[in-house]
MDTraj code that builds the backbone (N, CA, C; nanometers):
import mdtraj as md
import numpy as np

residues = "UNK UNK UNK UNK UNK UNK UNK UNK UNK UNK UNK UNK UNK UNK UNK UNK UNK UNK UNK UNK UNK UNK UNK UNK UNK UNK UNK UNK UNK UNK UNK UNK UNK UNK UNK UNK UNK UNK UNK UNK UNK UNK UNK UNK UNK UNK UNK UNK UNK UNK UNK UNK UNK UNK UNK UNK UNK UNK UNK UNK UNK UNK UNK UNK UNK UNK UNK UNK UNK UNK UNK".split()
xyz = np.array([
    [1.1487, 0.9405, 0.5996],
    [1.1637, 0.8242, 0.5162],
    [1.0857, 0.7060, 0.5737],
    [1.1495, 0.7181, 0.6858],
    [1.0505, 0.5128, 0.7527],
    [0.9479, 0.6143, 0.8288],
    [0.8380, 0.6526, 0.7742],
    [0.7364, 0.7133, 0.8067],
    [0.5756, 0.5711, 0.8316],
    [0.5065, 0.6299, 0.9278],
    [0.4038, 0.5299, 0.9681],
    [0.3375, 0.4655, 0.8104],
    [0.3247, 0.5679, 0.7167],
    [0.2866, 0.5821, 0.5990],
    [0.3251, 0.4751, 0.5261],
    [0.4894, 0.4428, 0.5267],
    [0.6066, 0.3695, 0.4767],
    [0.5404, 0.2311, 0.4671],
    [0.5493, 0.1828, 0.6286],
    [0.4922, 0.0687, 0.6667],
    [0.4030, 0.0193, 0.6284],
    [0.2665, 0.0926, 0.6258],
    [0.1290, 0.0979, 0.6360],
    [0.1383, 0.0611, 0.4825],
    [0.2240, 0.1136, 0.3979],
    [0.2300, 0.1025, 0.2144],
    [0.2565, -0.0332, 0.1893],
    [0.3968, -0.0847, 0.2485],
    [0.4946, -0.1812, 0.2625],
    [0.4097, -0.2808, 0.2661],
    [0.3756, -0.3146, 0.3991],
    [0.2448, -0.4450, 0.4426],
    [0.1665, -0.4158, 0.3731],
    [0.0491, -0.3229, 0.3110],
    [-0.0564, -0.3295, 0.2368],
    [0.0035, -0.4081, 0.0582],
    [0.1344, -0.3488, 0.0111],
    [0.1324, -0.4132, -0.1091],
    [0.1995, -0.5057, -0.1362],
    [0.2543, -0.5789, -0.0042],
    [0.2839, -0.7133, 0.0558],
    [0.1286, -0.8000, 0.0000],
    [0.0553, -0.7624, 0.0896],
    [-0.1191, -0.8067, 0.0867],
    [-0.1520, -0.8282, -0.0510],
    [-0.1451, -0.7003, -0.1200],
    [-0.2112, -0.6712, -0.2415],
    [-0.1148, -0.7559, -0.3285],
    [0.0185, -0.7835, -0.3893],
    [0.0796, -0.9039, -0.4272],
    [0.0300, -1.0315, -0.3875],
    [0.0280, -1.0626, -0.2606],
    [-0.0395, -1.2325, -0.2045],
    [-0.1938, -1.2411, -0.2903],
    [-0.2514, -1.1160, -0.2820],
    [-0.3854, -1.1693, -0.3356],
    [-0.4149, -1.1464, -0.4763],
    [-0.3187, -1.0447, -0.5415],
    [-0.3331, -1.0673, -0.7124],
    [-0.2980, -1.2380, -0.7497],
    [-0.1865, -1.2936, -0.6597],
    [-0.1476, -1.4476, -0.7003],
    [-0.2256, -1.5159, -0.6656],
    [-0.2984, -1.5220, -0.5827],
    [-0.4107, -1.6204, -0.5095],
    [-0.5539, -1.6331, -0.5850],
    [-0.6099, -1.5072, -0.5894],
    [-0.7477, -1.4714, -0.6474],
    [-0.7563, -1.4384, -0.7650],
    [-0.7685, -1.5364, -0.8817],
    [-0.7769, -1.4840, -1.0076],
    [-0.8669, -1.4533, -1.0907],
    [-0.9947, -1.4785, -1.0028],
    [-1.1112, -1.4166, -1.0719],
    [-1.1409, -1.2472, -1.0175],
    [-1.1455, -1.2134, -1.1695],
    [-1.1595, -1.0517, -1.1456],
    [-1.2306, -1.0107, -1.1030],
    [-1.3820, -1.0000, -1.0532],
    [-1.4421, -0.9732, -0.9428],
    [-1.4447, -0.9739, -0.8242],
    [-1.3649, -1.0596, -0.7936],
    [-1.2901, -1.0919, -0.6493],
    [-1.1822, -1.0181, -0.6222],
    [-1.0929, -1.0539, -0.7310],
    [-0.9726, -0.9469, -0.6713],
    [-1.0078, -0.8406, -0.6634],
    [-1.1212, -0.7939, -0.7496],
    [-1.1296, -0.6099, -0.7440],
    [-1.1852, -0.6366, -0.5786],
    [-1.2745, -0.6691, -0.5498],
    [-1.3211, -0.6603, -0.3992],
    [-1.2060, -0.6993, -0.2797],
    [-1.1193, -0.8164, -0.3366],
    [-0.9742, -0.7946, -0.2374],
    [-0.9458, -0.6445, -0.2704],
    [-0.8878, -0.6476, -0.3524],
    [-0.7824, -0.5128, -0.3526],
    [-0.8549, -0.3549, -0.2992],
    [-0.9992, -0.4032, -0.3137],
    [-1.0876, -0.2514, -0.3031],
    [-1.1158, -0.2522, -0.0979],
    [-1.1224, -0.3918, -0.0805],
    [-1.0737, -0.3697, 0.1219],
    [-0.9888, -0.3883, 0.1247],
    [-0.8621, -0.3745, 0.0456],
    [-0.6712, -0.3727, 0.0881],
    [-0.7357, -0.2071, 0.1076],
    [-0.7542, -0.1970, -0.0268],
    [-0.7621, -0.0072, 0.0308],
    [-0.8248, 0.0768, 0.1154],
    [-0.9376, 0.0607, 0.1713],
    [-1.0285, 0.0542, 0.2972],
    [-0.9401, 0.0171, 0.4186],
    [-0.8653, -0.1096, 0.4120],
    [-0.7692, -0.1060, 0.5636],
    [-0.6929, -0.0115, 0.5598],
    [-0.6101, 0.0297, 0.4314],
    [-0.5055, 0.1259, 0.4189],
    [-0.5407, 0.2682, 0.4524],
    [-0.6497, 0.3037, 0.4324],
    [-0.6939, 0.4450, 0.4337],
    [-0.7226, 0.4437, 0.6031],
    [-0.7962, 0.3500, 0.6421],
    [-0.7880, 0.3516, 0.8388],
    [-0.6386, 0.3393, 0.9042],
    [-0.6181, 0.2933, 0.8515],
    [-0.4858, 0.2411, 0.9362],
    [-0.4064, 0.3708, 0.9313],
    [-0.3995, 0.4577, 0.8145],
    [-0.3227, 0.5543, 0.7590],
    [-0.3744, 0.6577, 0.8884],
    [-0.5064, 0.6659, 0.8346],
    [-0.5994, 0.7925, 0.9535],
    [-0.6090, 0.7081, 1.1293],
    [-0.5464, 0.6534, 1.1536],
    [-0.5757, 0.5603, 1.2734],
    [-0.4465, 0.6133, 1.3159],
    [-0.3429, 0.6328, 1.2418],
    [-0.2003, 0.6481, 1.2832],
    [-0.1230, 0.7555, 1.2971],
    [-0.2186, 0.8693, 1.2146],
    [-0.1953, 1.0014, 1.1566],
    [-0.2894, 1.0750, 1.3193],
    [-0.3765, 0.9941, 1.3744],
    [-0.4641, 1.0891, 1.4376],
    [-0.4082, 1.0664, 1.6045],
    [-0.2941, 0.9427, 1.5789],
    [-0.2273, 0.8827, 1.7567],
    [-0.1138, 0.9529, 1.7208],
    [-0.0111, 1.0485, 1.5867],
    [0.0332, 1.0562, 1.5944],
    [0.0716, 1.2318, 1.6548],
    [-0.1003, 1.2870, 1.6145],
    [-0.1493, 1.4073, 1.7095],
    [-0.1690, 1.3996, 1.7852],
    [-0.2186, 1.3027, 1.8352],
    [-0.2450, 1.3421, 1.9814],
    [-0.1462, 1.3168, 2.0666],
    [-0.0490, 1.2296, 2.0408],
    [0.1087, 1.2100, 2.0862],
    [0.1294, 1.3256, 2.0762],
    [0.1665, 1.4274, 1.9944],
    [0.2749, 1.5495, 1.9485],
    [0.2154, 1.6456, 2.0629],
    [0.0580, 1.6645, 2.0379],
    [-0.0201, 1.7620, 2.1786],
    [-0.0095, 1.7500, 2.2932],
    [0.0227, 1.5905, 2.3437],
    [0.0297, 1.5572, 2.4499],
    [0.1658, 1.5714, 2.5165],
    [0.2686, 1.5708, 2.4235],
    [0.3946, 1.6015, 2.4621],
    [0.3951, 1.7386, 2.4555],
    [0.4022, 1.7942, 2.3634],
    [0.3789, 2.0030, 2.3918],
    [0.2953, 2.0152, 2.5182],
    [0.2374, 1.9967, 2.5436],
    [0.1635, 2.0259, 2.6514],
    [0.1994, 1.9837, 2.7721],
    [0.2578, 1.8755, 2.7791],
    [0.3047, 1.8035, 2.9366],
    [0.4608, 1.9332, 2.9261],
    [0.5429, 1.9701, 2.8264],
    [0.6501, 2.0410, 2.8198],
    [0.5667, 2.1441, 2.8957],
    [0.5296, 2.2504, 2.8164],
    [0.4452, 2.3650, 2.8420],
    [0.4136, 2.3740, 3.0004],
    [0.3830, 2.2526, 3.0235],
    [0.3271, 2.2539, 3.1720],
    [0.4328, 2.2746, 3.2897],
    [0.5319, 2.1230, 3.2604],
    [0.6532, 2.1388, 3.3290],
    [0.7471, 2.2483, 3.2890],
    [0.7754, 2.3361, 3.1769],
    [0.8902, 2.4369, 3.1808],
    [0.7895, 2.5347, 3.0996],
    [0.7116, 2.6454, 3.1472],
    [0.6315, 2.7392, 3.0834],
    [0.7184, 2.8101, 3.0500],
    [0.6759, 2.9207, 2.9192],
    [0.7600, 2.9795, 2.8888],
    [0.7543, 3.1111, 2.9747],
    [0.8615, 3.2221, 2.9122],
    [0.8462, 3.3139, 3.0225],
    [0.7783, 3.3946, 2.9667],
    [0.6618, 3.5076, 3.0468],
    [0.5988, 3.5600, 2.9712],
    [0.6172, 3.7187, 2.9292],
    [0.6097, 3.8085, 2.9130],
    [0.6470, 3.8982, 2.8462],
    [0.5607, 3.9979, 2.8897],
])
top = md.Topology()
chain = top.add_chain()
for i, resn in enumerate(residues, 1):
    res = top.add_residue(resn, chain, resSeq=i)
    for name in ("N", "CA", "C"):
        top.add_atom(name, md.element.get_by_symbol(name[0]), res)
traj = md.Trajectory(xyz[None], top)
């Protein structure tokens, strides 16, 4: 549920509300809203790719300290 995703949605259409009210010429907002989505898509893959290498890095420090037994 409160996934990195969540957040990353949350604050982006936080953003994307502040700047539909602010910027009312439509060429502009399309270019706000078109780098709201450009941060969103990094931030998404920025968070998705620390959240592998966290998961590997913990399997692996396990693995290391308690190997399994082998067969």
């Amino acid at each position: 549920m409160f996934t990195a995703d969540f957040f990353i949605d949350a604050f982006q259409n936080y953003k994307r509300t502040a700047t539909n009210a602010i910027i009312t010429d439509k060429v502009l907002n399309k270019a706000a809203n078109d780098y709201i989505d450009s941060q969103s898509a990094f931030a998404k893959t920025l968070a998705h790719n620390s959240l592998d290498v966290a998961k590997y890095w913990f399997e692996t420090s396990v693995n290391n300290i308690m190997p399994k037994a082998s067969k």
